[in-house]
Phi, psi and omega in degrees: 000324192303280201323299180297325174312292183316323199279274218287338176295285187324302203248027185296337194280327174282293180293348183266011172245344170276347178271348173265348176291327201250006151304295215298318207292342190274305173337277205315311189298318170289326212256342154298084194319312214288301189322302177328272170324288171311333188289328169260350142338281185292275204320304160317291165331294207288318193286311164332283164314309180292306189316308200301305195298325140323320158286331179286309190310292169326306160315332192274320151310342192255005194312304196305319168323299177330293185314320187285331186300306182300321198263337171299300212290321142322302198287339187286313182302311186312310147000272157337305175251010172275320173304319195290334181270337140307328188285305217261013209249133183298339183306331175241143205256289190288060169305012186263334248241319173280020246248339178222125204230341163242170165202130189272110223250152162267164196188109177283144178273165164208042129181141174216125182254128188245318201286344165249159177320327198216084209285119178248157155262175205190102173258166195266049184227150180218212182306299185311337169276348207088005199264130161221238192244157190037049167280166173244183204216150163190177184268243174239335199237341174170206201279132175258296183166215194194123185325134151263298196236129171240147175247199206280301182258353181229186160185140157266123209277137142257106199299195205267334175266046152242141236263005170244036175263109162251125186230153187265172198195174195197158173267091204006279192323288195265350174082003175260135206239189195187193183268127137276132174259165178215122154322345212044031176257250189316131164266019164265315202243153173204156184271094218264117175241182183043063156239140201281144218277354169290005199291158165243083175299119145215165168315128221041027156283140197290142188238088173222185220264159196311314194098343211274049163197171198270009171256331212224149179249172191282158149094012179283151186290139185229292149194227171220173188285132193258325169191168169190167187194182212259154184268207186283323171288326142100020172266349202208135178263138165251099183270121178249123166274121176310050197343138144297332163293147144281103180283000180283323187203092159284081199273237196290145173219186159195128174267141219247091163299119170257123216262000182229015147317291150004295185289320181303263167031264191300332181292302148007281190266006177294320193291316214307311189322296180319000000 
């Protein structure tokens, strides 16, 4: 307290001219419209520019909140159209019956390996989510892989770049389908084998997946055809296909419940038995 007495002793001559400069500056200003007007002006500017630099610091804080919000209004949409191409595929008659035939989970990765053979993922989503094995998984742009494994909070994929992964897959155009496999090489490419060599392949035709198993509904995006050739029986095309996802960076996901596995399954193995 001391100090300040001293501070204000030492320097009264400097504050009693600065406290009649900003007296005089308020007259002028009030008694003057332009002066008023510029002055709320100046003011407006400086308060303007801080609120603005304030909203961005917030926005950059809210991104995540935000992503997530963006990654729900996907899986709902997805939701949506994944029912509606069952609703819509003439093969089922008893559409009342179809009314929810998938369900759509959002998901984040929070570890992913491209660079071995044999490349897995790792969602913050587990048991505790609804999530179990062999859901299948995918992005905003195609095909991820498919749930091997779940714990209470996580679970893990086995991807599309892995070298014991067989997922069915088709060509757009034509309807003719195959395996895709991964080679362990490139994570830009992987391969569509066993398609027949009367199929008329050509470069850049879209590659997405079949319907033909209780994980993936028809029609997810995979990528497009890049080259091909006859395979060693010289009856079946290998087609390597460009993926559309960079699978190098993978974020936001959404895993794919088929709500008539169970039945698909059991039909399955009724046949296999016979």
């Amino acid at each position: 307290m001391q100090q300040i007495i001293n501070f204000i002793i030492r320097f009264k001559n400097f504050l009693l001219f600065l406290l009649l400069f900003c007296i005089a500056l308020a007259f002028t200003i009030l008694s003057h419209s332009y002066h008023t007007s510029k002055f709320i002006n100046s003011a407006n500017y400086l308060t303007g520019g801080f609120y603005e630099s304030f909203h961005h610091i917030s926005r950059y804080l809210d991104l995540n909140d935000q992503n997530d919000l963006l990654a729900e209004e996907n899986r709902a949409l997805r939701d949506l159209l994944f029912n509606q191409s069952v609703l819509g595929d003439s093969t089922y008659i008893d559409t009342a019956s179809y009314n929810t035939d998938y369900r759509v989970y959002s998901a984040q990765v929070i570890k992913n390996s491209y660079s071995i053979t044999n490349n897995v993922l790792t969602l913050n989503k587990g048991k505790v989510d609804h999530i179990q094995q062999d859901y299948g998984v995918i992005s905003s742009k195609g095909i991820i892989g498919i749930i091997e494994k779940t714990s209470t909070n996580y679970s893990s994929v086995l991807s599309i770049l892995n070298t014991t992964s067989r997922i069915s897959a088709q060509l757009k155009k034509t309807n003719h389908y195959g395996t895709l496999v991964w080679e362990g090489l490139s994570p830009e490419f992987i391969k569509l084998i066993d398609i027949p060599k009367v199929a008329p392949v050509k470069p850049g035709d879209t590659v997405i997946t079949s319907g033909r198993s209780s994980i993936f509904p028809k029609g997810v995006q995979i990528g497009v055809v890049n080259d091909f050739k006859l395979d060693q029986t010289e009856n079946y095309y290998e087609v390597q296909i460009k993926l559309f996802n960079d699978m190098t960076n993978i974020e936001h996901v959404y895993i794919i419940e088929n709500l008539n596995s169970e039945e698909i399954k059991s039909l399955q193995r009724e046949s296999t038995d016979e």
